[in-house]
N, CA, C and O atoms as a GROMACS GRO file, in nm:
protein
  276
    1UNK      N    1  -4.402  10.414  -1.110
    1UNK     CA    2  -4.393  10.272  -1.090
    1UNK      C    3  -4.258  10.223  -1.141
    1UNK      O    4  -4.221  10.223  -1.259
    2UNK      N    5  -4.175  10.174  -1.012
    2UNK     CA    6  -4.069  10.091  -1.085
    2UNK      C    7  -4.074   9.953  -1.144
    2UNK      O    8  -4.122   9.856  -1.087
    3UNK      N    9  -3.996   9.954  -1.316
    3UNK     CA   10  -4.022   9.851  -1.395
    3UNK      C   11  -3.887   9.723  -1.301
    3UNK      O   12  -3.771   9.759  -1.279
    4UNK      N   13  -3.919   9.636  -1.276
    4UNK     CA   14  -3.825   9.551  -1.194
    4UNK      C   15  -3.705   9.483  -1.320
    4UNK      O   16  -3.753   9.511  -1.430
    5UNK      N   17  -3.598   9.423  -1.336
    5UNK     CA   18  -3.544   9.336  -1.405
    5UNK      C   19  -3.600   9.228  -1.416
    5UNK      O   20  -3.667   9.185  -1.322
    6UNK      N   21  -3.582   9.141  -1.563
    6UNK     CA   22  -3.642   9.020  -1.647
    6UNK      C   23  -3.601   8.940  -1.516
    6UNK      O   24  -3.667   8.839  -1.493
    7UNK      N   25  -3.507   8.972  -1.433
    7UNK     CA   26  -3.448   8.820  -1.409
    7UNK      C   27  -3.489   8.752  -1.246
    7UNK      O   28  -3.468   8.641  -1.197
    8UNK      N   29  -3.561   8.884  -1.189
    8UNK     CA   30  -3.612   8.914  -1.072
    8UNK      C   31  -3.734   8.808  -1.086
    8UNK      O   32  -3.828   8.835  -1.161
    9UNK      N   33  -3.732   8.685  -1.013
    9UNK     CA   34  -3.903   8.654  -0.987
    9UNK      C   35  -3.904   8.520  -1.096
    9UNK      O   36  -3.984   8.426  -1.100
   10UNK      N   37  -3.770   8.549  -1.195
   10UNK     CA   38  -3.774   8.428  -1.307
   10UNK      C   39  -3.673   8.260  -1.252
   10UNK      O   40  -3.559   8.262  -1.206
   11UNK      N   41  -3.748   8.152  -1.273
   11UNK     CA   42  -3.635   8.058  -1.223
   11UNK      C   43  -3.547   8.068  -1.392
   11UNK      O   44  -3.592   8.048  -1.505
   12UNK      N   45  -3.394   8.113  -1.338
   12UNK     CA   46  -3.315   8.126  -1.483
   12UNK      C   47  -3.269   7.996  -1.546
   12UNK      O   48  -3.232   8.004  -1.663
   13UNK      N   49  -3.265   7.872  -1.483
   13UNK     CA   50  -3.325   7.741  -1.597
   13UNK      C   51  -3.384   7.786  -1.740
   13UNK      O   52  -3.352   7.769  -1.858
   14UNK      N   53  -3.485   7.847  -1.673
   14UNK     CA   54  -3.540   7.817  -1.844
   14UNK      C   55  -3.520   7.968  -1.892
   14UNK      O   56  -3.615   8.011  -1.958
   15UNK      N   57  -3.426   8.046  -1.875
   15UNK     CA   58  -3.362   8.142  -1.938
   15UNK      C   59  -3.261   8.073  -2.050
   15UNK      O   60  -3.192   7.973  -2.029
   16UNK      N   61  -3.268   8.155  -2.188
   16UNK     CA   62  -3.180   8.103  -2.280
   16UNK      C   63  -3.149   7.964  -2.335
   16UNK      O   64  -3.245   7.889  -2.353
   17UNK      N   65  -3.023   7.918  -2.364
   17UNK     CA   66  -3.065   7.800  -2.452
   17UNK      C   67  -3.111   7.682  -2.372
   17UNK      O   68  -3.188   7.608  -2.432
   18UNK      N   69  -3.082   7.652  -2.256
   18UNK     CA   70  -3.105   7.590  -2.120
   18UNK      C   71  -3.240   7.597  -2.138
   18UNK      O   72  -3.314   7.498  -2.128
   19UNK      N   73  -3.274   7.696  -2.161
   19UNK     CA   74  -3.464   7.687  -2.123
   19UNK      C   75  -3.532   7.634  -2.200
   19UNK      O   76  -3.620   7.554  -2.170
   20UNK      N   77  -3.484   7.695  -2.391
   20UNK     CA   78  -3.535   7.608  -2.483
   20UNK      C   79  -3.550   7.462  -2.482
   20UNK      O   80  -3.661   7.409  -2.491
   21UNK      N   81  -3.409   7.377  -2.468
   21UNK     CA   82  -3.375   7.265  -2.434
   21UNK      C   83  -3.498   7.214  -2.380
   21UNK      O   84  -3.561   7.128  -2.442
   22UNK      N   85  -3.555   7.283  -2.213
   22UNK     CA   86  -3.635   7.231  -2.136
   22UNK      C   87  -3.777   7.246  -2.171
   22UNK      O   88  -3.863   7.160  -2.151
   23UNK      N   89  -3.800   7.390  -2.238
   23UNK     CA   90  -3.942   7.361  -2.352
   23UNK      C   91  -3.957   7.229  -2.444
   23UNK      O   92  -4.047   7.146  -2.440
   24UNK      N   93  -3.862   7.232  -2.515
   24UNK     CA   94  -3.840   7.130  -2.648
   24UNK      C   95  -3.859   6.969  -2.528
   24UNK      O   96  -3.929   6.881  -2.577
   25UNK      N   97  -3.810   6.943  -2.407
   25UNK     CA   98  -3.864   6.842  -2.359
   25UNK      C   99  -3.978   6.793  -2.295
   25UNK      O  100  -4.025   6.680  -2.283
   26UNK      N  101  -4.025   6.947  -2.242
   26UNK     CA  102  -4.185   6.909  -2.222
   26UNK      C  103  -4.248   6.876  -2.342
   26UNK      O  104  -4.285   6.759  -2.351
   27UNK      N  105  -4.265   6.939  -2.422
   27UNK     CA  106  -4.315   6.969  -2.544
   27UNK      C  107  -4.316   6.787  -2.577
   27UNK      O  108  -4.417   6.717  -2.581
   28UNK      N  109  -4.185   6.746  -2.596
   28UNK     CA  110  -4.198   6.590  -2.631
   28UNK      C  111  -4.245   6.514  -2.572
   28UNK      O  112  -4.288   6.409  -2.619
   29UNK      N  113  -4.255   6.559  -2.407
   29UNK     CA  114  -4.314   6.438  -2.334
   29UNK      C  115  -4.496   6.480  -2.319
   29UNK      O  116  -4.584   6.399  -2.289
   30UNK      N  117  -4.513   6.592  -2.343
   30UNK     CA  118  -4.683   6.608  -2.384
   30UNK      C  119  -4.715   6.554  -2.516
   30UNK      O  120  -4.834   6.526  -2.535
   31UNK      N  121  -4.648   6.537  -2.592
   31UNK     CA  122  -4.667   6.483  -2.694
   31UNK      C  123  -4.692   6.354  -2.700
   31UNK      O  124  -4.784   6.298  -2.758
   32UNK      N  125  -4.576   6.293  -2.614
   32UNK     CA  126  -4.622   6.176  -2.605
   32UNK      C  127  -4.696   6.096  -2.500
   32UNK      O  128  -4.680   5.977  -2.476
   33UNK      N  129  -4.786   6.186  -2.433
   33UNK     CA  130  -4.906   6.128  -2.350
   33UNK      C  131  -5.017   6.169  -2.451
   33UNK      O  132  -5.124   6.114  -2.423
   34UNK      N  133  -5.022   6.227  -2.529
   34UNK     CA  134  -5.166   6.251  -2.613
   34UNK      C  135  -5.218   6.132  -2.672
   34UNK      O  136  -5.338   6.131  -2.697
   35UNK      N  137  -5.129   6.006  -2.705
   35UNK     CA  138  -5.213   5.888  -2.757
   35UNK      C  139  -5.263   5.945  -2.920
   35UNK      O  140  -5.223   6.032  -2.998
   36UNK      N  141  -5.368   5.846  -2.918
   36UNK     CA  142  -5.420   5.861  -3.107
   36UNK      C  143  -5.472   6.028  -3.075
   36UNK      O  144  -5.501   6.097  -2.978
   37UNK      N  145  -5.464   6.042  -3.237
   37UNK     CA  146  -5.448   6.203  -3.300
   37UNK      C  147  -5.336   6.290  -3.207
   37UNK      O  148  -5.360   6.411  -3.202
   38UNK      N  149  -5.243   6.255  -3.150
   38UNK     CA  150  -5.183   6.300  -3.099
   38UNK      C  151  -5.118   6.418  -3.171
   38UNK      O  152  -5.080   6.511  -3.100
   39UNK      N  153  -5.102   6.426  -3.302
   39UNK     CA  154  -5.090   6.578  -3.411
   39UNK      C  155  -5.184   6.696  -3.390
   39UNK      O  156  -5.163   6.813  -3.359
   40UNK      N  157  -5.285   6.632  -3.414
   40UNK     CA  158  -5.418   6.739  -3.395
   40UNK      C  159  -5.430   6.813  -3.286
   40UNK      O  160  -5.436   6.936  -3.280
   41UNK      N  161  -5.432   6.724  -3.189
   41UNK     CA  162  -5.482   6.774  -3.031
   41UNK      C  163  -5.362   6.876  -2.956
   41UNK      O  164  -5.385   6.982  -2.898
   42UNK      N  165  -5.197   6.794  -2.981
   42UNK     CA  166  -5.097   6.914  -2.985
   42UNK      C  167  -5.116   7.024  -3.087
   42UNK      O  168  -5.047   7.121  -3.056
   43UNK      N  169  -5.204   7.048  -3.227
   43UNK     CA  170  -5.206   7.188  -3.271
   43UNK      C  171  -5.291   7.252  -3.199
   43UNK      O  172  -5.268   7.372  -3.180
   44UNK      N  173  -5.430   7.180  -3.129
   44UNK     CA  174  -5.509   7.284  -3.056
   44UNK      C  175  -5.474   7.318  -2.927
   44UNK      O  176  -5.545   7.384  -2.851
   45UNK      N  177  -5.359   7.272  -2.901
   45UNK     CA  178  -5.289   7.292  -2.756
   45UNK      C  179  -5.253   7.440  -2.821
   45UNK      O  180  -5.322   7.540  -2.803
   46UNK      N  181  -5.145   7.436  -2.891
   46UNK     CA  182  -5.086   7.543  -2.900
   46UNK      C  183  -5.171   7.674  -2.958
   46UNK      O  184  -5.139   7.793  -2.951
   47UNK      N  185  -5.276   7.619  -3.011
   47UNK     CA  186  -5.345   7.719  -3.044
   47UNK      C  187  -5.482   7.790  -2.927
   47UNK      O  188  -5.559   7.886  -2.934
   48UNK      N  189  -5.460   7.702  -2.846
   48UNK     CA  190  -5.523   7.760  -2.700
   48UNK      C  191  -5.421   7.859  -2.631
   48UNK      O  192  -5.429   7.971  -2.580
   49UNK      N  193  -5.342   7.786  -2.648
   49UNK     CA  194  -5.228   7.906  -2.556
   49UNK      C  195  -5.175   8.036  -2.656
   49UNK      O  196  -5.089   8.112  -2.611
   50UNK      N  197  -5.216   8.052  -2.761
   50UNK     CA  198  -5.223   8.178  -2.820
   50UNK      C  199  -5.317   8.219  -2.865
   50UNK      O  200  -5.302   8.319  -2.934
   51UNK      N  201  -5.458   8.164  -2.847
   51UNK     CA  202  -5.610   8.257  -2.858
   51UNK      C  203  -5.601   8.355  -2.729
   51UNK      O  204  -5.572   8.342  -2.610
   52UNK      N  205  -5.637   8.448  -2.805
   52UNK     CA  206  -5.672   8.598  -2.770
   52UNK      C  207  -5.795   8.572  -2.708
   52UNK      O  208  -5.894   8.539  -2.774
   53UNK      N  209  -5.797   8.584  -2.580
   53UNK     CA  210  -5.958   8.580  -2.462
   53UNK      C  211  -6.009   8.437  -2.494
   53UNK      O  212  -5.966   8.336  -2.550
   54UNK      N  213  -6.148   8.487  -2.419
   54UNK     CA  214  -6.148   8.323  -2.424
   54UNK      C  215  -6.208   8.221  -2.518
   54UNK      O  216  -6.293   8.265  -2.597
   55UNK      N  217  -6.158   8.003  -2.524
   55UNK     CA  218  -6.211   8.021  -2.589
   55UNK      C  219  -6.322   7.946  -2.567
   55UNK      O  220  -6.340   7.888  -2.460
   56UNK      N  221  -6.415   7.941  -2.680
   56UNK     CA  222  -6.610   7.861  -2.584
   56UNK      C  223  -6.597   7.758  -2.694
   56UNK      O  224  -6.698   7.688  -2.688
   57UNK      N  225  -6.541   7.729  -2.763
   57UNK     CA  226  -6.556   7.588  -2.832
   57UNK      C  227  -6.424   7.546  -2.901
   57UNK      O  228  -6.335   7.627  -2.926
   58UNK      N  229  -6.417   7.408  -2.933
   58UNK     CA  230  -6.349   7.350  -3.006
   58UNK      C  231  -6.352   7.370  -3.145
   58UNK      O  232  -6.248   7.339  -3.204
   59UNK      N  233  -6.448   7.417  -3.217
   59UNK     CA  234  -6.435   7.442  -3.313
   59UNK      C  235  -6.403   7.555  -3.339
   59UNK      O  236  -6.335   7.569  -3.440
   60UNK      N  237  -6.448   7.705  -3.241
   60UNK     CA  238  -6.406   7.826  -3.273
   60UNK      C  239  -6.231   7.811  -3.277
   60UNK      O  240  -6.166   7.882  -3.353
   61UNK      N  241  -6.152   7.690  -3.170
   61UNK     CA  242  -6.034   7.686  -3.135
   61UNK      C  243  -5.963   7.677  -3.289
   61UNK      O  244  -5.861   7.737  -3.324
   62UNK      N  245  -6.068   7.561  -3.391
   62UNK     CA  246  -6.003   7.501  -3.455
   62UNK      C  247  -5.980   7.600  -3.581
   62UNK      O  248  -5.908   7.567  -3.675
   63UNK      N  249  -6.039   7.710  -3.574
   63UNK     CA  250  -6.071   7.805  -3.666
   63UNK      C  251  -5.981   7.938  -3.645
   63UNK      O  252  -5.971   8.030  -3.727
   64UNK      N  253  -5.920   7.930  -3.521
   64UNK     CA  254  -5.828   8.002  -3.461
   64UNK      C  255  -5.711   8.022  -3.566
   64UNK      O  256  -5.708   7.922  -3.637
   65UNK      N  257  -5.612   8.113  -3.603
   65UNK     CA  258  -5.533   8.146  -3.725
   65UNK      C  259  -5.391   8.062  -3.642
   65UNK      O  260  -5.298   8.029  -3.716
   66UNK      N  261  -5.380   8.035  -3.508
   66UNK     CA  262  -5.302   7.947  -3.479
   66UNK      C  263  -5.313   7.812  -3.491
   66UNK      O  264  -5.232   7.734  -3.442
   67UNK      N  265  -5.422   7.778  -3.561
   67UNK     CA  266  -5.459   7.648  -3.545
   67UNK      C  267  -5.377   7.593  -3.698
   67UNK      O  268  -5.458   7.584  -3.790
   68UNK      N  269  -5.303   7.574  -3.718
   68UNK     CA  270  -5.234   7.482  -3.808
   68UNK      C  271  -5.342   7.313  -3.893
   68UNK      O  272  -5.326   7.196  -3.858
   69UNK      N  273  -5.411   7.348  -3.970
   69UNK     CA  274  -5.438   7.209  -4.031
   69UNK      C  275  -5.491   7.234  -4.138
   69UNK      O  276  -5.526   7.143  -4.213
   0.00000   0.00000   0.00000
């Protein structure tokens, strides 16, 4: 099996500091549609997108070692 190049298949925007940039602005503008607890609900964001399989509750989420609180 040939392994293809990183750059094949990637839009290179969000390659390198360009890309960070464009993380760091989603990131602000999800932030700021969350409304009240808007802290909280962005830590269980991020801690959804790094639970391992899946997850079945909000509280298992909140118990998650990514879960920051």
């Amino acid at each position: 099996m040939d392994s293809l190049p990183l750059s094949d298949g990637i839009d290179q925007s969000f390659v390198g500091p360009a890309g960070l940039d464009r993380l760091r602005e989603f990131r602000g503008q999800l932030y700021g549609c969350l409304g009240r607890r808007a802290d909280e609900l962005f830590e269980l964001a991020d801690a959804l997108l790094c639970a391992e399989g899946p997850v079945r509750s909000l509280v298992g989420l909140c118990l998650a070692p990514e879960h920051r609180r």
